[in-house]
ROSE-4610 file (N, C-alpha, C; in Angstrom, 1 decimal, always signed):
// ROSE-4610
residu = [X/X/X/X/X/X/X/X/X/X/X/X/X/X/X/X/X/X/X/X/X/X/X/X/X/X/X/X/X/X/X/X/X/X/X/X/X/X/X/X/X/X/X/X/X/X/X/X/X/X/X/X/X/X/X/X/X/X/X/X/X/X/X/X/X/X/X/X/X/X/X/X/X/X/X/X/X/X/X/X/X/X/X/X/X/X/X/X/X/X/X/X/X/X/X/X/X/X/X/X/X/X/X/X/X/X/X/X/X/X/X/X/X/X/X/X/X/X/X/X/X/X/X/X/X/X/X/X/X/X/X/X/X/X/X/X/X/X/X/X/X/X/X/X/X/X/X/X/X/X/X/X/X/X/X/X/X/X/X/X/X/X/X/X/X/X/X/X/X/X/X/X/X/X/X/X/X/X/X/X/X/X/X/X/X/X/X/X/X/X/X/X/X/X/X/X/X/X/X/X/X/X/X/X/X/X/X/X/X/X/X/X/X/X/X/X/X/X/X/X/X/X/X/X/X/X/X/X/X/X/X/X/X/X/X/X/X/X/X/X/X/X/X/X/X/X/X/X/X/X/X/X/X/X/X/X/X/X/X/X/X/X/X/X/X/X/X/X/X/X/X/X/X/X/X/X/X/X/X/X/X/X/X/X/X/X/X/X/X/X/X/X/X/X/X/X/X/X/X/X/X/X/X/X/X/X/X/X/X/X/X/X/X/X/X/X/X/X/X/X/X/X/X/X/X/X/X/X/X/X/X/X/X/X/X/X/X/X/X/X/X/X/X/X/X/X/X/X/X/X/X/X/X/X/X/X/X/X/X/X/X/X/X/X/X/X/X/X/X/X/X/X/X/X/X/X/X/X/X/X/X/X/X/X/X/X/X/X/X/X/X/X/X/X/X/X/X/X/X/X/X/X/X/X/X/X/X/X/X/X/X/X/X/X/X/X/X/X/X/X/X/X/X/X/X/X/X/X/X/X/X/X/X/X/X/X/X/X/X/X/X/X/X/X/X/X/X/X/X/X/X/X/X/X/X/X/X/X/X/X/X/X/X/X/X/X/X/X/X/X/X/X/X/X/X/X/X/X/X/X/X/X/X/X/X/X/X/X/X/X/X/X/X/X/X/X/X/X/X/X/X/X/X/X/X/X/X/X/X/X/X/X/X/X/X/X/X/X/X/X/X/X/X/X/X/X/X/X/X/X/X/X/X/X/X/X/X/X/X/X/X/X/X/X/X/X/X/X/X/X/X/X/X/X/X/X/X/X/X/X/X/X/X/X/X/X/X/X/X/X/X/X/X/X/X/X/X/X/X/X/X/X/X/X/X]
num = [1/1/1/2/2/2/3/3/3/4/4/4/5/5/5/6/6/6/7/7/7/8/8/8/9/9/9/10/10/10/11/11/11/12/12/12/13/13/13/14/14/14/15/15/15/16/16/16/17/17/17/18/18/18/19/19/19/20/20/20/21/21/21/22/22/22/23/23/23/24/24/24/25/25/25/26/26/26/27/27/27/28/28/28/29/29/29/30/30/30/31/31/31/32/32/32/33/33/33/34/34/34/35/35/35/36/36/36/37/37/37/38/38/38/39/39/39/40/40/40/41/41/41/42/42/42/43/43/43/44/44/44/45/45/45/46/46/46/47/47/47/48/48/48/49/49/49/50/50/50/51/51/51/52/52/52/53/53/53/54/54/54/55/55/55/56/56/56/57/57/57/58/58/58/59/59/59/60/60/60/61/61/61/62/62/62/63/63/63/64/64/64/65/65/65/66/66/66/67/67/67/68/68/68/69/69/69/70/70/70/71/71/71/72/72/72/73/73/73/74/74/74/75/75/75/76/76/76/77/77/77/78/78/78/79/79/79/80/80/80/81/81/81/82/82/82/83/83/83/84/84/84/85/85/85/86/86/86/87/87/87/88/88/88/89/89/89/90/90/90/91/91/91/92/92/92/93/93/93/94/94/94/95/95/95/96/96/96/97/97/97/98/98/98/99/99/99/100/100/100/101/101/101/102/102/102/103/103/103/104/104/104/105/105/105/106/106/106/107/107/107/108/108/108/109/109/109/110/110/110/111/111/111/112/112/112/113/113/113/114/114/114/115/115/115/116/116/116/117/117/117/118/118/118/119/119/119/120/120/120/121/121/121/122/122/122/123/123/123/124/124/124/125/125/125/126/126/126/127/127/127/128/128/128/129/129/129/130/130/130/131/131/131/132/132/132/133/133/133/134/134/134/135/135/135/136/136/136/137/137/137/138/138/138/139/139/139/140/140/140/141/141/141/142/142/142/143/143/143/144/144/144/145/145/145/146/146/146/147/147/147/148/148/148/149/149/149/150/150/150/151/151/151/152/152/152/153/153/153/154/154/154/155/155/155/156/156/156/157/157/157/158/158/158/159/159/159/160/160/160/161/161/161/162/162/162/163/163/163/164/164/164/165/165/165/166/166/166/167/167/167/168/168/168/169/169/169/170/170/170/171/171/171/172/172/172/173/173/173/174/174/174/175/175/175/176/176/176/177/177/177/178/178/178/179/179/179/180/180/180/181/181/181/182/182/182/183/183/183/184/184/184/185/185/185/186/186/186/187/187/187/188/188/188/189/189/189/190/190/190/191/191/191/192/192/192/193/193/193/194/194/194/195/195/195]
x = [+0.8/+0.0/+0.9/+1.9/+2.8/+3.5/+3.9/+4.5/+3.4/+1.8/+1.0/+0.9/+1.3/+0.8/+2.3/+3.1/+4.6/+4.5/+3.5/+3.8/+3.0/+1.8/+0.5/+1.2/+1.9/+2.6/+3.6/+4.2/+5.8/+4.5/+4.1/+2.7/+2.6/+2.2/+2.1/+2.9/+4.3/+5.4/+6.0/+5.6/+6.7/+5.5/+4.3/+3.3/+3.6/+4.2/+3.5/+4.7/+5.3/+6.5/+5.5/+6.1/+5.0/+4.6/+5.6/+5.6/+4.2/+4.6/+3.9/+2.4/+2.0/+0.4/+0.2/+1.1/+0.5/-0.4/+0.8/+0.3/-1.0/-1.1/-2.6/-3.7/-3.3/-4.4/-4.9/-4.1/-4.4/-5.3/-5.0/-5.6/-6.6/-6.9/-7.8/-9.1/-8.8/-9.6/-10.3/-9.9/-10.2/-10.8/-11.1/-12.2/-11.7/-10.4/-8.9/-9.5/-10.4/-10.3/-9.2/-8.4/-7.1/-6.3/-6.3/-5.6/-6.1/-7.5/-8.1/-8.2/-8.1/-7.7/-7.0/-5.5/-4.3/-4.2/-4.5/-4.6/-5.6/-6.6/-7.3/-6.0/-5.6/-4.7/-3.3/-2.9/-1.6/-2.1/-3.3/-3.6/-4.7/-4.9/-5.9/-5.5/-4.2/-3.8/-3.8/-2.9/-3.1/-4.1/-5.0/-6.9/-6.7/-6.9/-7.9/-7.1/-5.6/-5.0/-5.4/-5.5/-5.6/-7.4/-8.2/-9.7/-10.0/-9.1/-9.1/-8.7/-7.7/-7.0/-7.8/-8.8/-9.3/-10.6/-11.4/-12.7/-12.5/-11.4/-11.6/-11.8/-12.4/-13.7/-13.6/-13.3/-12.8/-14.3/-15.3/-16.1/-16.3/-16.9/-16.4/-15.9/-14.4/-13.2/-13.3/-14.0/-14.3/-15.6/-16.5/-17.7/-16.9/-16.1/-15.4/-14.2/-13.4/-12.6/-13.4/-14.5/-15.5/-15.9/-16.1/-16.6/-15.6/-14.6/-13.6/-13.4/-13.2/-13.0/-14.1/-15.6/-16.6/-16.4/-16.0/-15.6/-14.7/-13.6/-12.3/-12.6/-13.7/-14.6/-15.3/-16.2/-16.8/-16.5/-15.3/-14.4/-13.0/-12.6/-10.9/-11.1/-12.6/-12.5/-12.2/-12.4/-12.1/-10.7/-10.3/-8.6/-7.7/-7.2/-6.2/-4.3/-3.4/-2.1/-1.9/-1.8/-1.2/-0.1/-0.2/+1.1/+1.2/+0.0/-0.3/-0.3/+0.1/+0.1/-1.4/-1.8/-2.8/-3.3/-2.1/-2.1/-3.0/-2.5/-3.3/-4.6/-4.6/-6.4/-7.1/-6.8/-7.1/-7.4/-6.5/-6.7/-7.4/-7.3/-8.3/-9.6/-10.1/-11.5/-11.9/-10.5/-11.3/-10.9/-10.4/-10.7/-11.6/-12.4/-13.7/-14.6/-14.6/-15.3/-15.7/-14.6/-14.4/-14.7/-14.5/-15.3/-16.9/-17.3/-18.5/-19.6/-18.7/-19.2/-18.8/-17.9/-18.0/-19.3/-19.5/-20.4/-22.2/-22.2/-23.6/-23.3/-22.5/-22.5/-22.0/-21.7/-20.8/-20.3/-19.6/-19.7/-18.1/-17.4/-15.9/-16.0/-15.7/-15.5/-14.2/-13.4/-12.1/-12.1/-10.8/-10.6/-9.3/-9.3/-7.7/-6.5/-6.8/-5.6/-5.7/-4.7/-4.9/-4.2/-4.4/-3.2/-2.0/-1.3/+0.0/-0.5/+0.3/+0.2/+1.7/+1.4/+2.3/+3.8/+5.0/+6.0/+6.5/+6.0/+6.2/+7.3/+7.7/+8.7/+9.9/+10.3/+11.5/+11.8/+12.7/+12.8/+13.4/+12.3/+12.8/+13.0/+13.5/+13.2/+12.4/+11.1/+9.6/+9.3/+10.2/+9.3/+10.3/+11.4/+12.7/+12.1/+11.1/+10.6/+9.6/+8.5/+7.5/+7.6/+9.2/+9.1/+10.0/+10.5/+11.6/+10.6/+9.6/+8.1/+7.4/+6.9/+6.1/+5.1/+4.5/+3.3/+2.2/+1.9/+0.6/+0.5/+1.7/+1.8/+1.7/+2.4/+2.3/+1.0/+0.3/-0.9/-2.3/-1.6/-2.3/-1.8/-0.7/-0.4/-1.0/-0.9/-1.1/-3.0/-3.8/-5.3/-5.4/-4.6/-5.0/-4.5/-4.2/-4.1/-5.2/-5.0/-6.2/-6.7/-8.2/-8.5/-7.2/-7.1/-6.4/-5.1/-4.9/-2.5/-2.9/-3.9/-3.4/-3.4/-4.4/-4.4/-3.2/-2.5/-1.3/-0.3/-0.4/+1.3/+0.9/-0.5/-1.1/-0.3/-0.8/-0.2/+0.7/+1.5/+3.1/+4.0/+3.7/+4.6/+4.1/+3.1/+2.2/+2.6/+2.0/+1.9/+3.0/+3.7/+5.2/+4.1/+3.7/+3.6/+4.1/+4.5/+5.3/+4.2/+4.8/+3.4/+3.2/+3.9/+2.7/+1.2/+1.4/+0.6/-0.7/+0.4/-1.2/-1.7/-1.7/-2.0/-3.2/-2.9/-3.4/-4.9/-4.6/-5.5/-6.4/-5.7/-6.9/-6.9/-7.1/-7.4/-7.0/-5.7/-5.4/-4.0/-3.3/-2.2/-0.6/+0.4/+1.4/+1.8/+1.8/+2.1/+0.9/-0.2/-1.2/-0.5/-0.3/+0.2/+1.5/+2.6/+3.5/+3.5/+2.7/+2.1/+1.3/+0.7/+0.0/+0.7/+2.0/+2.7/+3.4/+4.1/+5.0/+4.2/+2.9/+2.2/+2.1/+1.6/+1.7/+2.9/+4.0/+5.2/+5.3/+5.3/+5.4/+4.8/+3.6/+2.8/+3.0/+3.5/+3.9/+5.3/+6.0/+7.3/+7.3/+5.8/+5.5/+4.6/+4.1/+3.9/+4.9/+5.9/+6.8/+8.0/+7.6/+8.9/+8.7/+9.9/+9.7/+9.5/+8.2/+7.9/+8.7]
y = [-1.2/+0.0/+1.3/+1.5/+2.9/+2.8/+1.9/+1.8/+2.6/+2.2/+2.8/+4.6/+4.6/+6.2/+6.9/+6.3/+6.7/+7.4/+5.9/+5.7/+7.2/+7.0/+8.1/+9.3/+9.9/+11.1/+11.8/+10.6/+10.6/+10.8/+10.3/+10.4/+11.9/+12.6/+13.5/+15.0/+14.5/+15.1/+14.5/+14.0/+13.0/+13.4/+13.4/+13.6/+15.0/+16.1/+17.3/+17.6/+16.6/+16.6/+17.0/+17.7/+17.3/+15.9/+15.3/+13.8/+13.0/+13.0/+12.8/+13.1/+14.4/+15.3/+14.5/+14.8/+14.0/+12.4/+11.2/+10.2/+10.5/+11.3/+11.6/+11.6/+12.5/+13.2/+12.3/+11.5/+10.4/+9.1/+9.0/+8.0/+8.5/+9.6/+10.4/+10.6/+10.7/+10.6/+9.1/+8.2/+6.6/+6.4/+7.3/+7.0/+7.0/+7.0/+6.1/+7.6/+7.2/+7.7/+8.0/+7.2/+7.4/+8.6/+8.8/+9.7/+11.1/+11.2/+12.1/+12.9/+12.1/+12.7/+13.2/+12.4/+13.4/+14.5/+14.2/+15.6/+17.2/+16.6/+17.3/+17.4/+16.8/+17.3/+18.2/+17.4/+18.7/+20.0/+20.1/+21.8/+22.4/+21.9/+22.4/+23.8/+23.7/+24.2/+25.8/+25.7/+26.6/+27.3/+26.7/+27.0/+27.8/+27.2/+28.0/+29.4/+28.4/+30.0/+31.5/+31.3/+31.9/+32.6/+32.0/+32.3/+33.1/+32.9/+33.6/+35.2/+35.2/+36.3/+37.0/+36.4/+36.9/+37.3/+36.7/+37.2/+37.8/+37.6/+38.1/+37.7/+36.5/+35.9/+34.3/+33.9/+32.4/+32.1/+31.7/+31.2/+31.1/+32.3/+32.2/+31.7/+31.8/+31.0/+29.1/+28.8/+27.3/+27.1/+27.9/+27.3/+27.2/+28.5/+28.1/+27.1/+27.2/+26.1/+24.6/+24.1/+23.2/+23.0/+24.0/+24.2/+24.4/+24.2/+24.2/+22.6/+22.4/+21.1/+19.9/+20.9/+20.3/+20.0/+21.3/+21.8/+21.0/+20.8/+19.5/+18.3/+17.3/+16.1/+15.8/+17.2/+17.4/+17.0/+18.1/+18.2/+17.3/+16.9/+16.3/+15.6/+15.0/+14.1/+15.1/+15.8/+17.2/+17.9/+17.5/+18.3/+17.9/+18.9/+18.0/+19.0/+18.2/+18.8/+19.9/+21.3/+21.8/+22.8/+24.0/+24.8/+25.0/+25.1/+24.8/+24.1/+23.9/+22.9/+22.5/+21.4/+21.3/+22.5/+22.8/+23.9/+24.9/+24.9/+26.4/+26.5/+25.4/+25.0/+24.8/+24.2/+24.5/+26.2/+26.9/+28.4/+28.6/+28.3/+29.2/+29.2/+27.3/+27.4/+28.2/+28.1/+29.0/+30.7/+30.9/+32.3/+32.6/+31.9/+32.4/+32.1/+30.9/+30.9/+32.7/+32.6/+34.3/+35.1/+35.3/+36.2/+36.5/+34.9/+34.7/+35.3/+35.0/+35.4/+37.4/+37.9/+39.4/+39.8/+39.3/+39.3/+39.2/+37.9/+37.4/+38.9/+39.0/+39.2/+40.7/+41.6/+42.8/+43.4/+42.3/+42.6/+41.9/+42.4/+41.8/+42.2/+41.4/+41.3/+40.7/+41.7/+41.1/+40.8/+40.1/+39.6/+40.1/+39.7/+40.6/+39.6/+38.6/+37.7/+36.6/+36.8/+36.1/+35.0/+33.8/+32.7/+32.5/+32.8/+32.1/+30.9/+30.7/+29.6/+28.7/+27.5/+26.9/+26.5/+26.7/+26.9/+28.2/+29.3/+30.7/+31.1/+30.0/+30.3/+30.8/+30.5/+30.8/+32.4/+32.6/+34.2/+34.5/+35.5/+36.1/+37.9/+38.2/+39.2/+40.6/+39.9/+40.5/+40.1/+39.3/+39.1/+40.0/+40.2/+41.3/+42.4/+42.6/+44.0/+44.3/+43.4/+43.8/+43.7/+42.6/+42.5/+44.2/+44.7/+46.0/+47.0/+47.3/+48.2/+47.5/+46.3/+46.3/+45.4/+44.1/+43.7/+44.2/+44.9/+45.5/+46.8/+47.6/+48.1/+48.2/+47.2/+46.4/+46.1/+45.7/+45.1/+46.3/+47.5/+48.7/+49.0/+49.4/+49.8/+49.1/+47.6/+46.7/+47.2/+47.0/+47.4/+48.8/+49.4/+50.9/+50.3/+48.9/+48.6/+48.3/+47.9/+48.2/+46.4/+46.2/+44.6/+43.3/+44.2/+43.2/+42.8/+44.4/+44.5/+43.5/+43.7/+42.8/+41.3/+41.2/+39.1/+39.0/+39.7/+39.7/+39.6/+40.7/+40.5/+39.5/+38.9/+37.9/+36.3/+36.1/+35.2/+34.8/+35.8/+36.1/+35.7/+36.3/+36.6/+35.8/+35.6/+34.7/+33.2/+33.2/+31.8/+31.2/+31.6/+31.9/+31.2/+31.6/+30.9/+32.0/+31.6/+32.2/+32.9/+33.9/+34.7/+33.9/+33.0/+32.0/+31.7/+30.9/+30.3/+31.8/+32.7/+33.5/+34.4/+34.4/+34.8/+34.0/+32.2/+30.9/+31.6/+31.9/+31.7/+32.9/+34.1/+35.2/+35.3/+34.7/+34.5/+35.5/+35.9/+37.6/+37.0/+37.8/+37.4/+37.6/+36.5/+36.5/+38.8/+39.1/+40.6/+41.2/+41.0/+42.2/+41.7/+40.2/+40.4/+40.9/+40.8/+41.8/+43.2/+43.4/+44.7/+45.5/+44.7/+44.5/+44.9/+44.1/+43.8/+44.8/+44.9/+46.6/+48.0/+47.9/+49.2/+49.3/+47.7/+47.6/+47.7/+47.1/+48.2/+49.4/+49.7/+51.2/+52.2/+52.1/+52.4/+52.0/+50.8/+50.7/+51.9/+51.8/+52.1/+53.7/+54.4/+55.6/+56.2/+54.9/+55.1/+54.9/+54.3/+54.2/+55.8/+56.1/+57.6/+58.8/+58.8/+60.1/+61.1/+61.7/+63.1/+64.0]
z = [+0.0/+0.0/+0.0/+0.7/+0.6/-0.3/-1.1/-2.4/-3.5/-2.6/-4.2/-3.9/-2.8/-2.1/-2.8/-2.6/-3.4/-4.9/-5.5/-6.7/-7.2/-6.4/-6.6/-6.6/-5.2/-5.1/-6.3/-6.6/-7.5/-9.0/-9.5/-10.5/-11.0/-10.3/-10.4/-10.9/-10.2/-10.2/-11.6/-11.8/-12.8/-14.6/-14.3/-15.3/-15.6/-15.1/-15.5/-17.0/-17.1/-18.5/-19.8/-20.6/-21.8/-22.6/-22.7/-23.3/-22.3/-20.8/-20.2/-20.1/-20.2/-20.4/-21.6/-22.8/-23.6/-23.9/-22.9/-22.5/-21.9/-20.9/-19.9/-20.5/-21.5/-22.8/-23.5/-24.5/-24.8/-24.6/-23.0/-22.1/-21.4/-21.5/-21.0/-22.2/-23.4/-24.8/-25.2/-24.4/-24.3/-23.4/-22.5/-21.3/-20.0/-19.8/-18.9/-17.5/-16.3/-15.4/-14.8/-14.7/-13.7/-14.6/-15.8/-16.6/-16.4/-15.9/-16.2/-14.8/-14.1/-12.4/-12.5/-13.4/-13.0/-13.9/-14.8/-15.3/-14.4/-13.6/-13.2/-11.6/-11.2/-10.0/-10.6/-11.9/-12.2/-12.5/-12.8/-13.1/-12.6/-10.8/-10.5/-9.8/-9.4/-8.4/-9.2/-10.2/-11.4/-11.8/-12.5/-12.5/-11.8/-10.2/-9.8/-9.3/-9.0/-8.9/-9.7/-10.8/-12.2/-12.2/-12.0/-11.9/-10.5/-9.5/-8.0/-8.5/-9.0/-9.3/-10.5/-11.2/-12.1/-11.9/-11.0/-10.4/-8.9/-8.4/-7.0/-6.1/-6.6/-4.9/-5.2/-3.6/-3.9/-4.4/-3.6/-3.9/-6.1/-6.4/-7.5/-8.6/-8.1/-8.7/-8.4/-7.5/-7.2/-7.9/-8.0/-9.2/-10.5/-10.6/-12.5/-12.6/-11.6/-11.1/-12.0/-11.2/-11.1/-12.6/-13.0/-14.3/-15.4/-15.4/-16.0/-16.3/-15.4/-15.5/-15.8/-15.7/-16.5/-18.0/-18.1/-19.9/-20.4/-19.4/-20.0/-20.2/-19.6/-19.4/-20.6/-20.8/-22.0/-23.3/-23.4/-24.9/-25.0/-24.0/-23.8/-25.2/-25.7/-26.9/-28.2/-28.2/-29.1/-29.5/-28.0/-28.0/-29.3/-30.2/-30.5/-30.6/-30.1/-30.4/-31.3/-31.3/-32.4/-32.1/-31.9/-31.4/-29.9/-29.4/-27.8/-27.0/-26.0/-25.2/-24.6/-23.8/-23.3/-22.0/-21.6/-20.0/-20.6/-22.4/-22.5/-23.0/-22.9/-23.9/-22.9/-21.5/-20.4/-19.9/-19.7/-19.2/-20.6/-21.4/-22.4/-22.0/-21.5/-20.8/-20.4/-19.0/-17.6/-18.1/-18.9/-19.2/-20.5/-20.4/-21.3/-20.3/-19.5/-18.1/-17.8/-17.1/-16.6/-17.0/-18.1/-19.3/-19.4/-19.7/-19.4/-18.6/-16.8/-15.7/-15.8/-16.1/-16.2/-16.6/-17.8/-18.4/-17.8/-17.5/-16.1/-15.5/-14.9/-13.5/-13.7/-14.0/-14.3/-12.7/-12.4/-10.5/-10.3/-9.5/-9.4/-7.9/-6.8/-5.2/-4.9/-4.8/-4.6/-2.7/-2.5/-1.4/-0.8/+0.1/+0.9/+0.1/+0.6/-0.2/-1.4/-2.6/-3.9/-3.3/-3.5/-3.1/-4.5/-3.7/-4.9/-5.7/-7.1/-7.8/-7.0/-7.0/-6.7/-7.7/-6.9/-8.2/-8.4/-7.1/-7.9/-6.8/-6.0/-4.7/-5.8/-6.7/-7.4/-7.4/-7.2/-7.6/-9.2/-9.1/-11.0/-10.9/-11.7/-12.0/-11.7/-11.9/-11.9/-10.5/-9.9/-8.5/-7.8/-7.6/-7.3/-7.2/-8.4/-8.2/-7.6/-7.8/-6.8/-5.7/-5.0/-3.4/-3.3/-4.1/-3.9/-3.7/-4.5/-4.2/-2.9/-2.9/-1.7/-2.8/-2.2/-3.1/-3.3/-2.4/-2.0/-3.3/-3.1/-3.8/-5.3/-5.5/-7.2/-7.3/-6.5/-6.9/-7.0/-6.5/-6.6/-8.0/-8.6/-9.3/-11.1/-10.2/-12.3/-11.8/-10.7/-10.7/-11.9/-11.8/-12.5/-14.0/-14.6/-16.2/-16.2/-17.9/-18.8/-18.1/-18.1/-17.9/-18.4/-20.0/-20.9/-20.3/-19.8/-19.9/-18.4/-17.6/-16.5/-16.5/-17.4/-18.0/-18.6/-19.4/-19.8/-18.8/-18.2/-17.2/-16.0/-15.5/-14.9/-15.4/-16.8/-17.5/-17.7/-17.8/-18.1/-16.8/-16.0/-14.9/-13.5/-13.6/-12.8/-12.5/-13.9/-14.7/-15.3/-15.7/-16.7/-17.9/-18.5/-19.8/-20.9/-22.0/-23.4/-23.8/-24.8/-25.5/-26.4/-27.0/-27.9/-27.1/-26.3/-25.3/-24.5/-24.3/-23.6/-24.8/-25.5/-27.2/-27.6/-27.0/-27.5/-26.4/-25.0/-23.9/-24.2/-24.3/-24.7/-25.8/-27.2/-28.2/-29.2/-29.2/-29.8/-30.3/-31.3/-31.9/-31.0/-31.4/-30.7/-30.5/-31.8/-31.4/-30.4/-30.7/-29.7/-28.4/-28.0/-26.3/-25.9/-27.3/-26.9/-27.0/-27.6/-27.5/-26.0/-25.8/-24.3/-23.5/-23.5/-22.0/-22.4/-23.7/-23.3/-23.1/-23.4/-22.7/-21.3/-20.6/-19.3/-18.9/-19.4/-18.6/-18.6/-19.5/-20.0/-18.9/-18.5/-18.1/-16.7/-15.7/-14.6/-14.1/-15.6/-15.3/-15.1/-15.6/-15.4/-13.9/-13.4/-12.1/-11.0/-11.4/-10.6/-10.7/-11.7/-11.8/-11.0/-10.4/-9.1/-9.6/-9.5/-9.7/-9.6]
């Protein structure tokens, strides 16, 4: 039995390879429950990270969470390989999810605290800086971008995913998100300049 709780744990860690998703994908288009769990545990944490941050309000983000992964159940027979990876055909769901719900709902309740995505303990760059300002602060400062530049530098910087990929998720060309993201700098880098 702890050999299978091993095997289970190590599973997961060992699936999130692309070769691997692929296998999941595969076996998950055949009916293969066990494929389809893990695919639902390597990218839950993500989801929802991603839909929290994008609606505001856990509760919220756990019905689209839910519903995301309705959507993957649904269509996984549909999916097929092409310049994207599955991660992003996934967020593409839950960010039409989200969309959707702006839409219903024209109401955003944010919360004191976004939870980190898991994975983001690394230090980069972009996190140097918002710990050098203050998070609180950064997080005041990307609120005053445009809806878009914040899905963008969300995506980007968040998420780490490539502008192929967040191009793939909000449905806009590899240039509009680099376009995007250099206005949202641009525009951070003008709130940060000492008067």
């Amino acid at each position: 039995m702890a050999s299978d709780e091993a095997q289970t744990s190590g599973a997961v860690g060992v699936a999130e390879s692309t070769h691997n998703v692929k296998q999941l994908v595969e076996l998950a288009q055949r009916g293969e429950r066990d494929a389809l769990e893990t695919l639902y545990l390597i990218h839950f944490d993500r989801i929802y990270s991603y839909l929290h941050m994008s609606v505001g309000n856990r509760h919220d983000a756990e019905d689209l969470t839910t519903q995301t992964f309705l959507k993957m159940l649904e269509a996984i027979g549909r999916f097929r390989w092409r310049a994207a990876p599955f991660s992003a055909w996934l967020f593409r769901i839950a960010h039409n999810l989200a969309m959707d719900h702006f839409r219903a709902n024209r109401r955003w309740q944010p919360e004191e605290d976004v939870p980190e995505p898991p994975g983001s303990e690394e230090v980069s760059a972009e996190e140097e800086a918002m710990q050098s300002i203050g998070r609180q602060s950064m997080l005041e400062l990307i609120e005053k971008l445009s809806a878009e530049q914040q899905q963008v530098l969300t995506l980007k910087f968040v998420f780490n995913f490539p502008n192929a990929e967040v191009a793939t998720i909000l449905g806009k060309t590899e240039g509009a998100i680099k376009s995007l993201q250099h206005r949202a700098l641009v525009s951070l880098q003008k709130q940060l300049a000492p008067n």
